[in-house]
PATORTI-281423 format. One line per field, with one value per atom (N, C-alpha, C): residue in one letter; atom name; y negated, x, z negated. Coordinates in pm, whole numbers, plus 32768, in hexadecimal, padded with zeros to 4 digits. Example, Ala and Ser with C-alpha at 12.3 -4.5 7.8 and 13.67 -1.06 7.14 Angstrom:
<sites>
aa: [A,A,A,S,S,S]
at: [N,CA,C,N,CA,C]
c2: [8239,81C2,814A,80E1,806A,7FFD]
c1: [8527,84CE,8528,8505,8557,850A]
c3: [7CF4,7CF4,7CF4,7D3C,7D36,7CED]
</sites>
This chain:
<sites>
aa: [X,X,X,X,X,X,X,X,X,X,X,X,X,X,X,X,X,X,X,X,X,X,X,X,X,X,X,X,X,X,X,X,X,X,X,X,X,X,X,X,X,X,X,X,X,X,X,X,X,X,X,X,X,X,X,X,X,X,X,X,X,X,X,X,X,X,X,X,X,X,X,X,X,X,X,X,X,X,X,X,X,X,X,X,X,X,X,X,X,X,X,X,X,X,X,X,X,X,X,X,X,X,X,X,X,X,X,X,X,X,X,X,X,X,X,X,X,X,X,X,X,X,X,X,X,X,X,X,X,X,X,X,X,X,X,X,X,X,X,X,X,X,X,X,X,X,X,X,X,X,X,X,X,X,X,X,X,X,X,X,X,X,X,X,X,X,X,X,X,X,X,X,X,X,X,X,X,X,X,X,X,X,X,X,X,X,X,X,X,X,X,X,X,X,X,X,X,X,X,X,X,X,X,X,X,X,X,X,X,X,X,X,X,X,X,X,X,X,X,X,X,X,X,X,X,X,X,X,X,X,X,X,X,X,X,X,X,X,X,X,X,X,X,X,X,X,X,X,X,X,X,X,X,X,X,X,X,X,X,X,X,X,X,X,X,X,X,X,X,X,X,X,X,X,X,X,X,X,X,X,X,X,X,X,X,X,X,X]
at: [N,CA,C,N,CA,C,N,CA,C,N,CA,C,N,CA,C,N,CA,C,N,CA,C,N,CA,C,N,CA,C,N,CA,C,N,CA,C,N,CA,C,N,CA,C,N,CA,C,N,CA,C,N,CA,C,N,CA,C,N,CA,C,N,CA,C,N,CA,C,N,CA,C,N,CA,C,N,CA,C,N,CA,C,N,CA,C,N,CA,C,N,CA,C,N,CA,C,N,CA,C,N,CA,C,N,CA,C,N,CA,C,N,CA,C,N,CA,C,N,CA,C,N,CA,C,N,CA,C,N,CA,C,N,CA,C,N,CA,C,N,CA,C,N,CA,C,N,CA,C,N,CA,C,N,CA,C,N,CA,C,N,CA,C,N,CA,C,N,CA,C,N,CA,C,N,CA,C,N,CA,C,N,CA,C,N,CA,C,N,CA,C,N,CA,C,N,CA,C,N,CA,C,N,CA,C,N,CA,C,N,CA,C,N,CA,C,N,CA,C,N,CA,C,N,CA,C,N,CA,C,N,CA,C,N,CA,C,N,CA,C,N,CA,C,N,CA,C,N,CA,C,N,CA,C,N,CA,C,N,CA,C,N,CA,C,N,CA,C,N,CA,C,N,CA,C,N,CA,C,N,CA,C,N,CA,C,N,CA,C,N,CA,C,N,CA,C,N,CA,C,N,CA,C,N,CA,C,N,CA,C,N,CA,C,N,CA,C,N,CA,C,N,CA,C,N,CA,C,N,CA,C,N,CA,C]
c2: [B205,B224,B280,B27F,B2E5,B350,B38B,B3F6,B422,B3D4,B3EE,B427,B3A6,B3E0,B470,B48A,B523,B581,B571,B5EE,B60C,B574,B584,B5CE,B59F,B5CC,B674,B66B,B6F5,B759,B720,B782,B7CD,B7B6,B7F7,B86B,B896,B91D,B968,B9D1,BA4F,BA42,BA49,BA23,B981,B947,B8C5,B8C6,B90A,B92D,B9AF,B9E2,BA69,BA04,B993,B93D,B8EB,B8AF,B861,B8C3,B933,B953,B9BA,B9CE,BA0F,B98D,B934,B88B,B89A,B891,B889,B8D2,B967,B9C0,B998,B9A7,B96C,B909,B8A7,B7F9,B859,B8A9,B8EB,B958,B976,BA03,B99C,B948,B8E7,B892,B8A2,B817,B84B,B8BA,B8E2,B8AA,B88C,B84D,B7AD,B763,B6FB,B6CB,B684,B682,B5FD,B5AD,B545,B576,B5C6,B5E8,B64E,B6B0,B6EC,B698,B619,B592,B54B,B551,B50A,B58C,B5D2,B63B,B65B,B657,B652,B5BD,B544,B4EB,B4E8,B512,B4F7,B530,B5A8,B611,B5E9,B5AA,B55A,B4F3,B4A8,B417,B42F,B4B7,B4E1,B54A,B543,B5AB,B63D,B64B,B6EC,B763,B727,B771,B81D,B7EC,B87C,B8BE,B919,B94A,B95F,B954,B95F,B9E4,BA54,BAD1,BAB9,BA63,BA77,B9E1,B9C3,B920,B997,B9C8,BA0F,BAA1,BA8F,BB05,BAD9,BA63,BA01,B9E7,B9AB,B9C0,BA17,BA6D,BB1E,BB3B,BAE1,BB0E,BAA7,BA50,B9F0,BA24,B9E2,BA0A,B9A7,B9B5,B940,B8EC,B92D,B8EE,B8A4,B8E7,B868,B7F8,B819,B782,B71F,B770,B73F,B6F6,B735,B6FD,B688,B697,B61D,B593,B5BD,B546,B507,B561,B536,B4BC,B4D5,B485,B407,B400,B3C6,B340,B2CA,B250,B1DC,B1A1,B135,B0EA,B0FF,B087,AFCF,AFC3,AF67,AF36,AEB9,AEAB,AE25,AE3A,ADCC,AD8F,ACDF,ACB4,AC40,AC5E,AC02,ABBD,AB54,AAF4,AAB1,AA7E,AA31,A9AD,A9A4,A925,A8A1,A83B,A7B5,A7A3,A74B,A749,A6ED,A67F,A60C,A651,A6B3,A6B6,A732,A77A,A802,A764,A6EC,A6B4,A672,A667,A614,A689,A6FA,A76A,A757,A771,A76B,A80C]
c1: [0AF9,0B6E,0B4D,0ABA,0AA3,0AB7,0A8F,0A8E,0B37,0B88,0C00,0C4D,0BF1,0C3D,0C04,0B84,0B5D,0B9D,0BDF,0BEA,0C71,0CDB,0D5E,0D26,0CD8,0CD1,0CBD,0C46,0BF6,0BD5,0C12,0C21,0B96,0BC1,0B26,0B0B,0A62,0A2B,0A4F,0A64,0A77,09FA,0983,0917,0914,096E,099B,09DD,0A80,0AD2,0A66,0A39,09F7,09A0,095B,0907,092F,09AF,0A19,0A50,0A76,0AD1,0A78,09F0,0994,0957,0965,0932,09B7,0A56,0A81,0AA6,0A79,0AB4,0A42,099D,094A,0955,09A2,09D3,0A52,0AAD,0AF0,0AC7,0A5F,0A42,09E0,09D2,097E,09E9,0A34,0ABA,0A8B,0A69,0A90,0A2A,09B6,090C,093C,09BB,09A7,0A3D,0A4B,0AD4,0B04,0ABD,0AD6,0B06,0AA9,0AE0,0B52,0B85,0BDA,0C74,0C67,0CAE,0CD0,0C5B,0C83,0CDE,0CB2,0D04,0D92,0D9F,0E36,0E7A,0E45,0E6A,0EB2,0E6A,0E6C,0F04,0EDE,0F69,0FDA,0FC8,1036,107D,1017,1041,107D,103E,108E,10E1,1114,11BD,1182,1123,111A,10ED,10B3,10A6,107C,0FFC,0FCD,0F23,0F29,0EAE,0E58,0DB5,0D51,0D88,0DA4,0DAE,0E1B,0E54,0F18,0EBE,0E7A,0E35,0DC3,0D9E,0D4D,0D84,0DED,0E5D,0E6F,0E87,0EF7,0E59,0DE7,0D7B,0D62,0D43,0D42,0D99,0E32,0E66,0E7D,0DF8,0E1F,0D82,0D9C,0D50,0D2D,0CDE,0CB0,0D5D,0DBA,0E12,0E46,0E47,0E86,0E36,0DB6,0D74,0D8F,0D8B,0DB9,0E68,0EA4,0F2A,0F67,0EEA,0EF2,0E91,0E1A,0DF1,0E34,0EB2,0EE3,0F33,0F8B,0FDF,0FB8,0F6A,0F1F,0EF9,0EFE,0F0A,0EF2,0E7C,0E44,0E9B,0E4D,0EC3,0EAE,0E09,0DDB,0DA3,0DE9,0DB2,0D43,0CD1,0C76,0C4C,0C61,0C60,0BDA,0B89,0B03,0B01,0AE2,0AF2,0A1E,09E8,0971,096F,08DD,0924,0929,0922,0950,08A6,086F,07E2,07E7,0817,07F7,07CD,083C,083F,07B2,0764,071C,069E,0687,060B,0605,066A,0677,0625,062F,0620,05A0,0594,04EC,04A7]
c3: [1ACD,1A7E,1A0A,19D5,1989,19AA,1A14,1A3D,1A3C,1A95,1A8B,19E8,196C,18F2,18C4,18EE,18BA,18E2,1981,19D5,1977,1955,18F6,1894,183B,17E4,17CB,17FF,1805,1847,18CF,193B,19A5,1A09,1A32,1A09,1A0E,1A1F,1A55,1A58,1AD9,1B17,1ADE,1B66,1BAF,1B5B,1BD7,1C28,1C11,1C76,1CD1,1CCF,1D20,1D71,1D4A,1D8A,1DEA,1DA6,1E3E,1E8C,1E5C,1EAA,1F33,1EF8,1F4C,1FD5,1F83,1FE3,2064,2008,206B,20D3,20B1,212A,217F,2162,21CF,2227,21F3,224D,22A5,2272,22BF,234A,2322,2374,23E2,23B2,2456,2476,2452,2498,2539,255C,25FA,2630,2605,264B,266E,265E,2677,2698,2717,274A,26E7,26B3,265D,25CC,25AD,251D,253A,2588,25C7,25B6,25F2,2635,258F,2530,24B8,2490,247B,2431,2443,24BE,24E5,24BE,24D4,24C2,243B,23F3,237F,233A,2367,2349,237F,23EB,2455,23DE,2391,2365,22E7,22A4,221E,2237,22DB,22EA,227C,22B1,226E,22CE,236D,23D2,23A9,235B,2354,2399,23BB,240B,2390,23A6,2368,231B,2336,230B,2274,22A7,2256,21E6,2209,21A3,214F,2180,2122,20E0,20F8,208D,202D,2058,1FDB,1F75,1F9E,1F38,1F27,1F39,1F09,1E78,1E6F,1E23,1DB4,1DD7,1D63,1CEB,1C6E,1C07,1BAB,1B2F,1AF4,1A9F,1A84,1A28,1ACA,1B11,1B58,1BA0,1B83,1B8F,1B2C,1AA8,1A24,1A3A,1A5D,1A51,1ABC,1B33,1BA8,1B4F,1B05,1AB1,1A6A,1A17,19A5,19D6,1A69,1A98,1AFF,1B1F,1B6E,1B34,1B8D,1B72,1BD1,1BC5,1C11,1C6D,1CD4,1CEC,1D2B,1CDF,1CE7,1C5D,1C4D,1BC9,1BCB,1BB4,1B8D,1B07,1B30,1ABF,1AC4,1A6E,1A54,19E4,1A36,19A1,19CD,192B,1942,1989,1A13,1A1E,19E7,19FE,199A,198C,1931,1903,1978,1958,1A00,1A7A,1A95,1B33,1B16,1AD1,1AB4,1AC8,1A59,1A74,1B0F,1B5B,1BDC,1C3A,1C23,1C9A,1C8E,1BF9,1BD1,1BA1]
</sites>
């Protein structure tokens, strides 16, 4: 979650975005070496009704930039919340 409050806050690097976005065209440009990752990829697009080809998925990152990593952090919100509590001294000397 740190990370999440910096990216709000402070926004990535341009040599961070240049770093993902160089990672992800490579995971893109081998989608074709593997009928599985091929099979996820479509799936995927299938399940978020956005039915787009590797080419038209890597436009849309092409045209994204650091404020809008910044402005997807700002809004962005867990959606698992964990709660820890210490455990009881009894049951911590029983375990041993």
């Amino acid at each position: 979650l740190r990370q999440v409050a910096d990216l709000a806050e402070n926004g990535p690097t341009e040599e961070e975005v240049a770093m993902c976005k160089a990672s992800f065209f490579n995971g893109l440009q081998s989608l074709a070496d593997s009928a599985g990752s091929l099979a996820r990829f479509y799936a995927r697009e299938f399940q978020f009704r956005l039915h787009r080809s590797p080419a038209e998925r890597a436009a849309v990152l092409e045209s994204l930039g650091a404020q809008d990593v910044q402005r997807a952090a700002q809004t962005w919100m867990a959606d698992t919340s964990f709660l820890m509590a210490a455990p009881e001294a009894s049951l911590a000397e029983s375990v041993g």
